[in-house]
C-alpha positions in Angstrom: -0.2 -21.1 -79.9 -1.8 -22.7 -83.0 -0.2 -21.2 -86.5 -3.7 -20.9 -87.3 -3.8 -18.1 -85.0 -1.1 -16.0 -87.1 -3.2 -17.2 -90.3 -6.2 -15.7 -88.9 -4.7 -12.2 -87.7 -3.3 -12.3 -91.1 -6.6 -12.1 -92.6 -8.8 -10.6 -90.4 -7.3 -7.9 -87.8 -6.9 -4.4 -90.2 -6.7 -0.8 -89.1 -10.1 1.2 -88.1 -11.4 3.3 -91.0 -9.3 6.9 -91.9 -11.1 9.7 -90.2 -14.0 11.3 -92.2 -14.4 15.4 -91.7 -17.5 17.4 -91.8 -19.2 15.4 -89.0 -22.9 16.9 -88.0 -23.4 17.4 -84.3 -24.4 14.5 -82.2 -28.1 14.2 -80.6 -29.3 11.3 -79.0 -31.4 10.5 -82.2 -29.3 11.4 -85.0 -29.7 10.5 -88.1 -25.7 10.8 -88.6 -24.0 12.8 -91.4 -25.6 12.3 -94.9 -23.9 14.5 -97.0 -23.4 12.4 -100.4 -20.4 14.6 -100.7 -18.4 12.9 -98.0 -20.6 9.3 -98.2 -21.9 6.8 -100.7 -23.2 3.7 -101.0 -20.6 2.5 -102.8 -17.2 0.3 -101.5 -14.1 2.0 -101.8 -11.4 0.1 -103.1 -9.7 -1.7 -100.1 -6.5 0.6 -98.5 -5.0 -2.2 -96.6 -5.2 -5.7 -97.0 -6.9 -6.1 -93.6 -10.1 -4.8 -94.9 -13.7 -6.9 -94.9 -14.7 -7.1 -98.4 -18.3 -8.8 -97.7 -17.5 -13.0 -99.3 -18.9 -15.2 -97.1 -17.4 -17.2 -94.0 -17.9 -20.8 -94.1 -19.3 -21.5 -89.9 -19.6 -24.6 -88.2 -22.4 -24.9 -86.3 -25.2 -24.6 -88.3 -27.3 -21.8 -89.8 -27.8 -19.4 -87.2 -24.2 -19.3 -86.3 -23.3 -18.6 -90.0 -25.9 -15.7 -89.9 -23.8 -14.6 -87.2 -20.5 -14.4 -88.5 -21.7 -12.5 -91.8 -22.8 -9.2 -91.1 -20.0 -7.8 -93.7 -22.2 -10.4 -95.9 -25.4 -9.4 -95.3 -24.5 -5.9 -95.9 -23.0 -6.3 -98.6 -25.5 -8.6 -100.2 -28.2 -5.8 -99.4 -26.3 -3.1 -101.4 -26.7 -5.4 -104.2 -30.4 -6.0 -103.8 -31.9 -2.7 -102.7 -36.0 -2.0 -102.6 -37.5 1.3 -101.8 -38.0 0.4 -97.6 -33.8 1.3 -98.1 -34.7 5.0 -98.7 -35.1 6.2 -94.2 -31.8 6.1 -93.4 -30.5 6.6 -89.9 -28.3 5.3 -87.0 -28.4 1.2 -86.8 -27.1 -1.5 -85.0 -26.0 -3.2 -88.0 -25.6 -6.6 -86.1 -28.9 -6.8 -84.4 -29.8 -10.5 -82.8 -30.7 -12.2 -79.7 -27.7 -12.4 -78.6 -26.2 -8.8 -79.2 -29.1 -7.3 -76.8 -29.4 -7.9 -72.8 -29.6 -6.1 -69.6 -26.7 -3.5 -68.9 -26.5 -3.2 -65.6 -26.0 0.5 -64.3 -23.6 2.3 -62.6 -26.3 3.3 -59.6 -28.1 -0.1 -59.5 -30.7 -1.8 -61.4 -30.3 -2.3 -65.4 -31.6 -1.6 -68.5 -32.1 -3.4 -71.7 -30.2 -2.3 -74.4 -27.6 -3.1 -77.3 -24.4 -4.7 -76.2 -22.6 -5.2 -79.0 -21.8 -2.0 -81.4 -18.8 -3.7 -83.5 -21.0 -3.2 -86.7 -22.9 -0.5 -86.5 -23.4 2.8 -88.0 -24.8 5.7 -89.6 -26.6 6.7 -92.9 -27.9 3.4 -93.1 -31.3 1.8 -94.2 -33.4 1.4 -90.8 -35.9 -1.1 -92.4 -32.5 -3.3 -93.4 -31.5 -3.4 -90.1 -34.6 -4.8 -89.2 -34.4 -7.0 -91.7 -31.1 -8.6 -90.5 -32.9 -9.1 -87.2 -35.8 -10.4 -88.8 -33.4 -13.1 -91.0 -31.4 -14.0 -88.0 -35.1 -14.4 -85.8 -36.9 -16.5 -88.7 -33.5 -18.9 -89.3 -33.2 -19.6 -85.0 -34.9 -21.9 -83.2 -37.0 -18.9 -81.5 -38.7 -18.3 -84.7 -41.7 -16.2 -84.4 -44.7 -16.0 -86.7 -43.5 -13.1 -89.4 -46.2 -10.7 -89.0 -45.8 -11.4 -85.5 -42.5 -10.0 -85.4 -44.0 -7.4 -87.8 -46.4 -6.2 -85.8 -44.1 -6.2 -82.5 -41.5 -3.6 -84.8 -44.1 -1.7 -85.7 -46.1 -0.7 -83.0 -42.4 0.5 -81.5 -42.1 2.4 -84.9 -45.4 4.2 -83.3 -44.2 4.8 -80.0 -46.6 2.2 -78.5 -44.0 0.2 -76.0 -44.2 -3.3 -75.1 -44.4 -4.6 -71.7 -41.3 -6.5 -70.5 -41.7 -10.7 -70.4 -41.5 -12.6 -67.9 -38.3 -13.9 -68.5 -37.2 -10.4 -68.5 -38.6 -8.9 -65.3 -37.0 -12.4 -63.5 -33.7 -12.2 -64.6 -33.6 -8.3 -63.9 -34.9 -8.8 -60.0 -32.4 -11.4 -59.7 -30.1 -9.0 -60.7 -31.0 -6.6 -58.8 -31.0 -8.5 -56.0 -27.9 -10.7 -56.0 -25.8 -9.3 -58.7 -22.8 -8.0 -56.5 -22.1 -11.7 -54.6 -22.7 -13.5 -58.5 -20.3 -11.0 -59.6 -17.7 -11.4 -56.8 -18.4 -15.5 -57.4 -18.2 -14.7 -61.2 -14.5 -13.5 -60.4 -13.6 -16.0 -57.9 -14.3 -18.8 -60.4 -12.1 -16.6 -63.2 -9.3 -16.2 -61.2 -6.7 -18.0 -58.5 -4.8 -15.8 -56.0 -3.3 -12.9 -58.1 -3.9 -15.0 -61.6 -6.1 -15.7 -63.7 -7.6 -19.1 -63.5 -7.7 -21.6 -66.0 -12.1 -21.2 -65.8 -11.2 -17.8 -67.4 -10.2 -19.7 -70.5 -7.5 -17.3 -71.7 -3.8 -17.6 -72.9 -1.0 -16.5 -71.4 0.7 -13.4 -73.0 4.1 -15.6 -73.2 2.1 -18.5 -75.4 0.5 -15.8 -78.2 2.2 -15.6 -81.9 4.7 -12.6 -82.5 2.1 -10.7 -84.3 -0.2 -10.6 -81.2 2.5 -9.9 -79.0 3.9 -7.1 -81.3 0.0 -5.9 -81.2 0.1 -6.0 -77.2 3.5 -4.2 -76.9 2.4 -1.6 -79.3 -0.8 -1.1 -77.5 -0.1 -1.7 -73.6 0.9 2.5 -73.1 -2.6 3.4 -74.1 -4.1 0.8 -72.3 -1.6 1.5 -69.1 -3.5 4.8 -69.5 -6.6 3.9 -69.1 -5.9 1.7 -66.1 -4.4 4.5 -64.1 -4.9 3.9 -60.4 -5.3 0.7 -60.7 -2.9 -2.3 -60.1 -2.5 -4.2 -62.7 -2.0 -8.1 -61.4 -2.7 -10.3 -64.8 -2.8 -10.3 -68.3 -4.8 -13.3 -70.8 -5.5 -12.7 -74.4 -8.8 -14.3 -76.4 -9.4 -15.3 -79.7 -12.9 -16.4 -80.3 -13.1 -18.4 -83.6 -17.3 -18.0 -84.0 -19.7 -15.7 -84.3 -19.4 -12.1 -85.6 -16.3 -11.7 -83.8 -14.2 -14.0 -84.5 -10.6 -14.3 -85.1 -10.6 -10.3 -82.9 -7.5 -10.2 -80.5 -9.3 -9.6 -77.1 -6.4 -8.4 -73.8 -8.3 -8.8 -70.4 -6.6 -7.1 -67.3 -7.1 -8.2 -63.9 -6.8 -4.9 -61.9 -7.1 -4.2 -58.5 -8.4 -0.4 -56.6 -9.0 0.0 -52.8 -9.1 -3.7 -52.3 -11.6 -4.0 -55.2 -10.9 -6.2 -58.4 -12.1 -6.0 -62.0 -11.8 -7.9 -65.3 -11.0 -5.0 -68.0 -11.7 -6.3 -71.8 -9.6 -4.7 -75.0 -11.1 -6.1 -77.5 -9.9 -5.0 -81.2 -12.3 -3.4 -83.1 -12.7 -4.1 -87.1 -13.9 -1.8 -89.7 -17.7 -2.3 -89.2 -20.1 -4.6 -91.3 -22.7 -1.5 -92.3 -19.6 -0.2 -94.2 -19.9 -2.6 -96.8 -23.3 -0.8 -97.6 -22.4 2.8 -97.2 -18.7 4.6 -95.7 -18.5 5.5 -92.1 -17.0 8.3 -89.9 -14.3 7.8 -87.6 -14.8 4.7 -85.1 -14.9 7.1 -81.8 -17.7 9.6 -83.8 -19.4 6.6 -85.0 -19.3 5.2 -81.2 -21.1 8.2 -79.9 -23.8 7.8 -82.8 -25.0 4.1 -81.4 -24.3 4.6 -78.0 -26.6 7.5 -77.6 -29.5 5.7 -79.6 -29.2 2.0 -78.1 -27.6 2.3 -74.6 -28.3 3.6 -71.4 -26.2 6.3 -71.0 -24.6 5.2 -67.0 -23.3 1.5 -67.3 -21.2 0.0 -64.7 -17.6 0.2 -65.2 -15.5 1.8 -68.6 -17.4 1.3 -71.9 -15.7 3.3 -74.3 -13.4 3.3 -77.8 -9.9 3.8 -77.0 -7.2 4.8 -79.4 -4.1 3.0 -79.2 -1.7 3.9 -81.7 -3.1 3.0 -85.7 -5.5 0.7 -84.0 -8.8 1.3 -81.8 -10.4 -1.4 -78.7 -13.5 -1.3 -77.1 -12.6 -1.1 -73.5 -15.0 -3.1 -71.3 -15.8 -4.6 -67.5 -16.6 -8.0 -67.8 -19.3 -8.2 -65.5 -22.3 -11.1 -64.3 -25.2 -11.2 -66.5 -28.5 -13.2 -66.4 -30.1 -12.6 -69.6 -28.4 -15.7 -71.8 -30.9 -17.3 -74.3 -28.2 -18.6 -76.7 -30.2 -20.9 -79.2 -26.8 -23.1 -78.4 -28.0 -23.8 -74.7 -31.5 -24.5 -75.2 -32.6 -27.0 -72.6 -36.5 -27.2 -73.1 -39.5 -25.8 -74.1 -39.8 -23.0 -72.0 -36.5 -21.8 -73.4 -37.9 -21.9 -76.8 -40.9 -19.7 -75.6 -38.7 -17.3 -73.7 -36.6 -16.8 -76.5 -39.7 -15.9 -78.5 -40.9 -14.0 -76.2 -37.5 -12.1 -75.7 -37.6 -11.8 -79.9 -40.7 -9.8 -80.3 -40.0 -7.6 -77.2 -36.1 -6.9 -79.0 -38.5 -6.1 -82.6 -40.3 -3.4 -80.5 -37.9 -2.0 -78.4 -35.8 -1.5 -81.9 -38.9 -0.3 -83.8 -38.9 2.6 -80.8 -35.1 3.5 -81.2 -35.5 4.0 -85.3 -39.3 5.3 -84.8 -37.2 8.0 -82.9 -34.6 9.4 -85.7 -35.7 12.1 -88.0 -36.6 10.0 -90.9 -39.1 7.7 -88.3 -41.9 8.9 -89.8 -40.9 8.0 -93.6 -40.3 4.4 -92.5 -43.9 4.1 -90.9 -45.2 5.3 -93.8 -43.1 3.0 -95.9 -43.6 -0.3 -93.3 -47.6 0.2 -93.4 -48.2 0.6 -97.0 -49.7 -2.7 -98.8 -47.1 -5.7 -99.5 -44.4 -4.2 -97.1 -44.3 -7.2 -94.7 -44.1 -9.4 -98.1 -41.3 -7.6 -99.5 -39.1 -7.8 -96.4 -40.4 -11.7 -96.3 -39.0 -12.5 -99.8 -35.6 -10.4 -99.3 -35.5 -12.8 -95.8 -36.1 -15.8 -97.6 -34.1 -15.1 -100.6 -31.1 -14.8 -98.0 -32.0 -17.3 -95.7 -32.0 -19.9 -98.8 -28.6 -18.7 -99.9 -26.6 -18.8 -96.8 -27.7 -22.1 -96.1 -26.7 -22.8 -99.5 -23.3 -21.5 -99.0 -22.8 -23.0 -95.6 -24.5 -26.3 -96.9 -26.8 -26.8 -94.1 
């Protein structure tokens, strides 16, 4: 294993944020707890030095890439640089992209499109800067739509007017639908060799990691034995992606075996999450429940869920076949290009519907359709846009 890797864990991997009391209760809209007795917008001064403190991360790869692996920037930079659109407040993605939103596919058959990654979201936060993150990381991507466009798209969601699904869309799902059990089993055969992983899966073996990702396995495997009861467990691999807004996360995938059926389980570390470094959080399992219930369908296929494990908490996962892959990375033609714009304004609507939905929906549509709105989020998209590439020197 690289000595980069210990470098990295060093400076990255940190324990979830303290539990938070006085929680309100959960509804599938909620705005989350807002009491400025127990939250601010302010940063607390760091407990532990694995905390994010917001500085920018130099990416490879160009400009979208670096968008990616900065939420803790962006948030940061937009506690600095507030505007009245801030005021709604609600639950948000905090990470919201092209990339972060696909089909889940659902435990009795078929799918539905929805958020699939929730490492950096949260509650109490500014609705309208969410959808300006996704509006920066739209307008810097080759599937760059016109800005009032995208506007437009978010807004009519904001009043309840749903898009229809594109093409690419209602494709990919009825191939899904269709074939998604035998490109799942081939999915698996590819990852794995006998009672092994395969070298296609990509991973590490356990006996090649540093001693701090070993100690972090060891510490962690009787909470994740738990959650594997039943099951036989036949392989272990680790990950550590070094792009994107995950990077440098100690990932554990399980090869696991029940009534002749096999499944790749994730544990993927979770950090404390970017929309912190705008206002505090609650604890990672209440702040789970929060995003799940606005921006998920509430009966996936296999485990998703936060699992404690000691001082530490992992999303628990099934890695499982998906269609929906417009990565700007892997465009091949023109058609790509126009499915990924396509696929842009249909995420702006289907998140204008999930914050039109919160309590203060109403106070954002008011806020979004007043004169010089679209302008104002256009400036605070170009001001960043400017400076990142600045910082990444792009």
């Amino acid at each position: 294993m690289p000595t980069t890797l210990a470098r990295a864990l060093l400076t990255n991997v940190k324990i979830i944020l303290t539990a938070i009391a006085l929680m309100a209760p959960l509804t599938v809209f909620a705005q989350g707890p807002a009491c400025s007795s127990v939250f601010s917008d302010s940063k607390p001064a760091a407990t532990t030095p694995f905390e994010i403190n917001g500085s920018f991360r130099k990416t490879s790869g160009g400009s979208f890439m670096a968008f990616r692996s900065n939420a803790p920037h962006y948030w940061n930079w937009l506690r600095q640089n507030k505007t009245s659109l801030m005021s709604p407040r609600g639950v948000v993605t905090g990470d919201p992209h092209i990339l972060n939103f696909g089909d889940v596919q659902l435990k009795d058959g078929g799918g539905k499109f929805g958020l699939i990654d929730i490492d950096d979201g949260g509650v109490n936060a500014p609705l309208a800067g969410d959808f300006l993150r996704y509006f920066i990381g739209n307008q810097i991507s080759p599937y760059k739509v016109v800005p009032k466009d995208l506007f437009k798209s978010y807004i009519d969601g904001l009043n309840g007017k749903k898009m229809d699904k594109p093409r690419y869309l209602i494709k990919m799902r009825d191939k899904t639908d269709r074939d998604f059990y035998s490109l799942q089993e081939k999915r698996l055969s590819k990852m794995t060799m006998k009672d092994s992983f395969s070298s296609e899966a990509g991973l590490i073996r356990l006996e090649d990691v540093s001693p701090e990702v070993h100690t972090l396995y060891e510490q962690s495997l009787p909470a994740f034995k738990n959650e594997m009861t039943g099951y036989r467990i036949l392989d272990v691999g680790y990950r550590l992606k070094e792009t994107g807004g995950s990077q440098y996360l100690p990932r554990f995938y399980f090869l696991i075996e029940k009534d002749n059926e096999r499944h790749i389980w994730e544990f993927k570390l979770e950090m404390e999450p970017a929309i912190s470094l705008f206002t505090h959080q609650p604890d990672a399992h209440t702040r789970f429940q929060y995003i799940v219930n606005t921006y998920r369908p509430a009966d996936p296929m296999g485990p998703y869920r936060f699992v404690q494990a000691g001082d530490h908490v992992f999303l628990l996962r099934e890695r499982l076949y998906s269609s929906v892959n417009l990565d700007p990375a892997k465009i091949a033609s023109d058609k790509d290009i126009q499915n990924g714009k396509d696929m842009s304004l249909f995420i702006a609507n289907r998140m204008g519907l999930a914050h039109g939905s919160q309590p203060s929906g109403q106070d954002l549509k008011t806020r979004l359709q007043e004169p010089g709105a679209l302008e104002s989020l256009n400036t605070l998209a170009n001001d960043y846009i400017s400076m990142i590439k600045k910082l990444n020197n792009d």
